[in-house]
C-alpha positions in Angstrom: -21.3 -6.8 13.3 -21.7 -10.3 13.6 -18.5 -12.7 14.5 -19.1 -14.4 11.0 -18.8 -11.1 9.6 -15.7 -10.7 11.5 -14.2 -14.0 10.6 -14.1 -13.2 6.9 -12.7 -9.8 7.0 -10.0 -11.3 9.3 -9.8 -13.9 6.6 -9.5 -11.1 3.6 -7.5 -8.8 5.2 -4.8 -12.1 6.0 -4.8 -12.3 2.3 -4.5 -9.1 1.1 -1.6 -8.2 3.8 0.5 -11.4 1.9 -0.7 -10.6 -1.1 1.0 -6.9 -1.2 4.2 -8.1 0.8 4.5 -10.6 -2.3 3.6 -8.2 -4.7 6.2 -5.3 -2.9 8.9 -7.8 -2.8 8.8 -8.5 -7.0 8.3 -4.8 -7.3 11.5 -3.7 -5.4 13.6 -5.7 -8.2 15.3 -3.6 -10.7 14.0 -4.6 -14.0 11.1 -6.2 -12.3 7.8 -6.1 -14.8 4.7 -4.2 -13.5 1.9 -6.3 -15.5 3.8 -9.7 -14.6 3.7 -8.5 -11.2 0.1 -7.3 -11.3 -1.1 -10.7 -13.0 0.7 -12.2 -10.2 -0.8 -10.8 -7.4 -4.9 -10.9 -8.5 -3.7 -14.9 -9.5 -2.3 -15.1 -5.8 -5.6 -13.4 -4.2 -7.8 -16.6 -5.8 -4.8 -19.0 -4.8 -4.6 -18.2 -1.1 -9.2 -18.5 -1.2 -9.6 -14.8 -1.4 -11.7 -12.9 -4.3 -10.5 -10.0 -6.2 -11.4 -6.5 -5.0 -8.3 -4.7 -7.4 -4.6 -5.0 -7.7 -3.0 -1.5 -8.4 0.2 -0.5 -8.1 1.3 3.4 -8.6 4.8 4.9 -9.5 6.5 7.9 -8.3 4.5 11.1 -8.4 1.3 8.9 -8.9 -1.0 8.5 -5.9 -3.4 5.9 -6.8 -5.6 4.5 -10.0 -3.1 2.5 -12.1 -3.7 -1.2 -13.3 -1.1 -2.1 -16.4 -2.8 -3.0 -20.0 -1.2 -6.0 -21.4 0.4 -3.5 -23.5 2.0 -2.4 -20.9 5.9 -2.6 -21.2 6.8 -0.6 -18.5 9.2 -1.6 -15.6 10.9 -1.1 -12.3 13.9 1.2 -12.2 16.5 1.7 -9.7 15.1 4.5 -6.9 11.5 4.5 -7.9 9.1 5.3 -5.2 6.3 2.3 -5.7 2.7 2.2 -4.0 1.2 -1.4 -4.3 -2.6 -1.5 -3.1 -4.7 -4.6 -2.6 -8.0 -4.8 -2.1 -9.5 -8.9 -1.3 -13.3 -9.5 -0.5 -14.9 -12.4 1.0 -18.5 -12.1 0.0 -17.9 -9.0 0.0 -16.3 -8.1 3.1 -13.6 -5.8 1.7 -9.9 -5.6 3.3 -8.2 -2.5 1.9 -4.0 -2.5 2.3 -1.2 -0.7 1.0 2.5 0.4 1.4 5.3 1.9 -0.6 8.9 0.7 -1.5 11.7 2.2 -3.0 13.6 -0.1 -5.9 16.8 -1.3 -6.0 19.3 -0.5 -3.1 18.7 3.1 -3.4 17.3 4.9 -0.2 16.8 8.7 -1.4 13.2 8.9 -0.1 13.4 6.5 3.0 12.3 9.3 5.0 9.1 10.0 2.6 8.3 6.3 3.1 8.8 6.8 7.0 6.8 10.0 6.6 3.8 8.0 5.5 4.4 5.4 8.0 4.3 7.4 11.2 1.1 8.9 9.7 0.0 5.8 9.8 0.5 4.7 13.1 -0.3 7.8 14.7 -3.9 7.8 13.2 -4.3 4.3 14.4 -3.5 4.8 18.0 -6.0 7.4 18.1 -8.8 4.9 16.4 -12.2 4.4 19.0 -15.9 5.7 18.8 -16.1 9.1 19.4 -12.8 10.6 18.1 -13.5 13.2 15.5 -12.1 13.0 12.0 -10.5 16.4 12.1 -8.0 15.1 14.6 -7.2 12.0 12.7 -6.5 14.1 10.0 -4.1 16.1 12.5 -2.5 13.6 13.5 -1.5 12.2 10.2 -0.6 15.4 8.8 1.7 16.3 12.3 3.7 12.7 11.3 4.5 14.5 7.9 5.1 18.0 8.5 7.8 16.3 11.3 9.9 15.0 8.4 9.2 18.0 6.3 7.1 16.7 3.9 2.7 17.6 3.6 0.0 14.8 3.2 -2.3 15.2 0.0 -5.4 17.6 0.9 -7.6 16.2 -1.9 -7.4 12.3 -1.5 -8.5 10.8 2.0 -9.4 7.7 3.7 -12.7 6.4 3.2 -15.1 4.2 5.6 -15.7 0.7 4.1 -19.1 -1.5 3.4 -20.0 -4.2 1.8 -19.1 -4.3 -1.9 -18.6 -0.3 -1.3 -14.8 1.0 -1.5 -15.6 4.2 -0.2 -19.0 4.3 2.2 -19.6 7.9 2.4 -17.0 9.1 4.5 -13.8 10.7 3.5 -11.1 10.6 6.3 -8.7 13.8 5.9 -5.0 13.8 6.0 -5.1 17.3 7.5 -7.5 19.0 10.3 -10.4 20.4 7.7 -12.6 20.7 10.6 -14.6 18.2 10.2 -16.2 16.9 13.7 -18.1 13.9 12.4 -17.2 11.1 15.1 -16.3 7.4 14.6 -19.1 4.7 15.6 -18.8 1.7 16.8 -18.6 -1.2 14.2 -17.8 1.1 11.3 -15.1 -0.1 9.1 -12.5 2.6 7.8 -9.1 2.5 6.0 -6.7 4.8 7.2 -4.2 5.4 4.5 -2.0 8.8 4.6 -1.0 10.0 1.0 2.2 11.6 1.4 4.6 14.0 -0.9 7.2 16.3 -1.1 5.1 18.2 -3.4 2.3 20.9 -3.0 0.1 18.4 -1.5 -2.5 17.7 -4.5 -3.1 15.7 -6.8 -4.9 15.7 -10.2 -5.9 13.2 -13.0 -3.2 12.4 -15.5 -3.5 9.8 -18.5 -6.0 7.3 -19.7 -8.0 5.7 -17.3 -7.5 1.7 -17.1 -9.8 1.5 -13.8 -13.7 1.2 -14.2 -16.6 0.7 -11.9 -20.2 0.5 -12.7 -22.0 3.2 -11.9 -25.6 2.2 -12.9 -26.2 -1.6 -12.4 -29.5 -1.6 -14.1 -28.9 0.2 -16.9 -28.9 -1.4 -20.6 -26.6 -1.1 -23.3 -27.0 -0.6 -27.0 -24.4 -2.7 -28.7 -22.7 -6.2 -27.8 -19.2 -5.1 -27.0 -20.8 -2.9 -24.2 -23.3 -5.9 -23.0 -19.9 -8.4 -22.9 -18.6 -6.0 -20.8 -21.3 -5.8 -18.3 -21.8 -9.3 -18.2 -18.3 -9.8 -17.2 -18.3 -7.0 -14.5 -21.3 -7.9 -12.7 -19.8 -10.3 -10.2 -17.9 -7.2 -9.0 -20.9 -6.0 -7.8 -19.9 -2.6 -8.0 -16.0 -3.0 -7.1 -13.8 -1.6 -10.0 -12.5 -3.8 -12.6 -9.9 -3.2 -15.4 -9.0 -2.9 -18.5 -6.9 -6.6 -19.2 -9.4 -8.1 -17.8 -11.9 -7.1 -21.0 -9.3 -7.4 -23.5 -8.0 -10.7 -23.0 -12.0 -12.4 -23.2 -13.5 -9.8 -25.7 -10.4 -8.3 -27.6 -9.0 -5.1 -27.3 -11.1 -3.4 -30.2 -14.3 -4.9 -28.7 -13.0 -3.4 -25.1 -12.5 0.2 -26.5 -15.4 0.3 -28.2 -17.9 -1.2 -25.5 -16.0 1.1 -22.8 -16.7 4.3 -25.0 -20.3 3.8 -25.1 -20.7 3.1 -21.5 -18.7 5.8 -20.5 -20.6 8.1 -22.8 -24.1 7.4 -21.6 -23.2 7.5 -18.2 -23.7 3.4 -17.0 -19.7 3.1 -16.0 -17.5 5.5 -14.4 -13.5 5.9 -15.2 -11.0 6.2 -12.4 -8.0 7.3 -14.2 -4.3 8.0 -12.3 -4.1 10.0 -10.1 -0.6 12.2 -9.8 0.7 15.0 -7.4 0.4 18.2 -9.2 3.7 19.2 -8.8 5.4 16.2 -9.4 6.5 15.6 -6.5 7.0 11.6 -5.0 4.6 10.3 -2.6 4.1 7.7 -0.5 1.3 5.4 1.4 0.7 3.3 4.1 -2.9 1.6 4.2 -4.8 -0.4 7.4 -8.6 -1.6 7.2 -9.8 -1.6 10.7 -13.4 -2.3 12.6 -13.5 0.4 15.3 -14.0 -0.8 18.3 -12.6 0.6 22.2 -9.3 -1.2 20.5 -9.7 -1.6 17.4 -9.6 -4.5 14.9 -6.8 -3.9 12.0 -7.5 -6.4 10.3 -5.3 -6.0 7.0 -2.1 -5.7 10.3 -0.1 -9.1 10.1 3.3 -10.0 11.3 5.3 -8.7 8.5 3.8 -5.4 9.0 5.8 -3.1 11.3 3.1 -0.1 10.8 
């Protein structure tokens, strides 16, 4: 990996770390709206030079996979448990960070939140070429299990590549036994899922999260062509569903988004929620592995 490689992932992952402190900080607010926030923080991303990866935020039992609509009315209440993820890319050069608060003045699950946390930090110190993923797994699942809680046994963290969320690799929150090592120059995202629940999550409600799955493929009818045209310059990172909506119209959007779902050319991420209901929490890093590693989403605010 070359130092101008380097460079702009230092340079993303600067942006998405202020990015989801700013975002956290609206979010913590009682009363506080989620699509104001949302709209907020991709307008912040292309403020501070950065481009847009995603901006997703997740409540409560709900793990991951939620962008508002700009029908969406929902907000903040006192005590919820809220997950804001940002991802930022610099020609593509993706920087991958998250981290949960609890709204209001309320601190029911501050040990949850801690939970994830320590995960967090104890997968990190382990980070270098050659450890196995089973024991960063352990590790973050040891954190947990301190505080009583369990880490989610079917999400993980993911190895990172250019315009690629997820490179191959799943990084476990538990030991699953898996001795593949970490190399040199990789880039991973560490980011320990964890619940006071069973410890798995499954998919629950419409999807508002896309990504295309076949680049080359055509498409039959206009709406479904508008919508392709406008998520190419993703090349391949998710886009969402206000994004459509506010160029092509929402009937357009539903009805371009059905056919490409149907024949297979885009894939739909919907939320993703603990199965029992229980809360859950997360802490994210993107890191370059190296002897000592480069964190490069890890800023001042950041105490994890």
């Amino acid at each position: 990996m070359n130092q101008e490689t380097i460079q702009k992932l230092l340079q993303a992952g600067k942006i998405a770390s202020q990015v989801k402190h700013e975002g956290a900080k609206k979010l913590s607010v009682p009363g506080s709206s989620i699509l104001e926030a949302m709209d907020y923080c991709e307008k912040r991303i292309l403020e501070l030079g950065g481009e847009i990866a995603w901006a997703q935020y997740a409540l409560n039992e709900v793990a991951a996979h939620s962008c508002p609509t700009d029908e969406t009315k929902e907000v903040t209440t006192e005590g919820d448990v809220v997950k804001i993820d940002i991802g930022v890319h610099l020609d593509g050069w993706l920087a991958d960070n998250a981290m949960t608060v609890e709204v209001g003045i309320a601190d029911k699950y501050k040990d949850l939140i801690k939970a994830s946390k320590n995960a967090l930090k104890a997968a990190i110190k382990l980070v270098r070429p050659g450890i196995q993923l089973r024991e960063l797994g352990a590790a973050q699942y040891s954190e947990a299990e301190a505080l009583g809680f369990t880490t989610i046994r079917n999400l993980g963290g993911h190895t990172i590549e250019r315009y690629k969320v997820h490179g191959g690799l799943s990084i476990p929150f538990y030991d699953n036994g898996d001795k593949t090592e970490l190399k040199e120059n990789w880039q991973i995202a560490l980011e320990p899922f964890v619940t006071n629940g069973e410890g798995l999550v499954r998919e629950k409600g419409p999807a508002t999260v896309f990504m295309v799955a076949r680049p080359k493929a055509s498409a039959r009818t206009a709406y479904a062509r508008q919508i392709l045209q406008q998520a190419a310059p993703q090349n391949g990172l998710p886009f969402t569903t206000r994004w459509l909506t506010r160029t092509i119209g929402r009937g357009a959007t539903l009805l371009g988004l059905k056919e490409l779902q149907r024949t297979g050319v885009i894939s739909a991420h919907p939320p993703l929620a603990e199965a029992s209901g229980g809360m859950v929490a997360q802490f994210e890093h993107s890191m370059i592995i190296k002897d000592k590693p480069i964190i490069y989403t890890r800023t001042e605010e950041d105490e994890w």
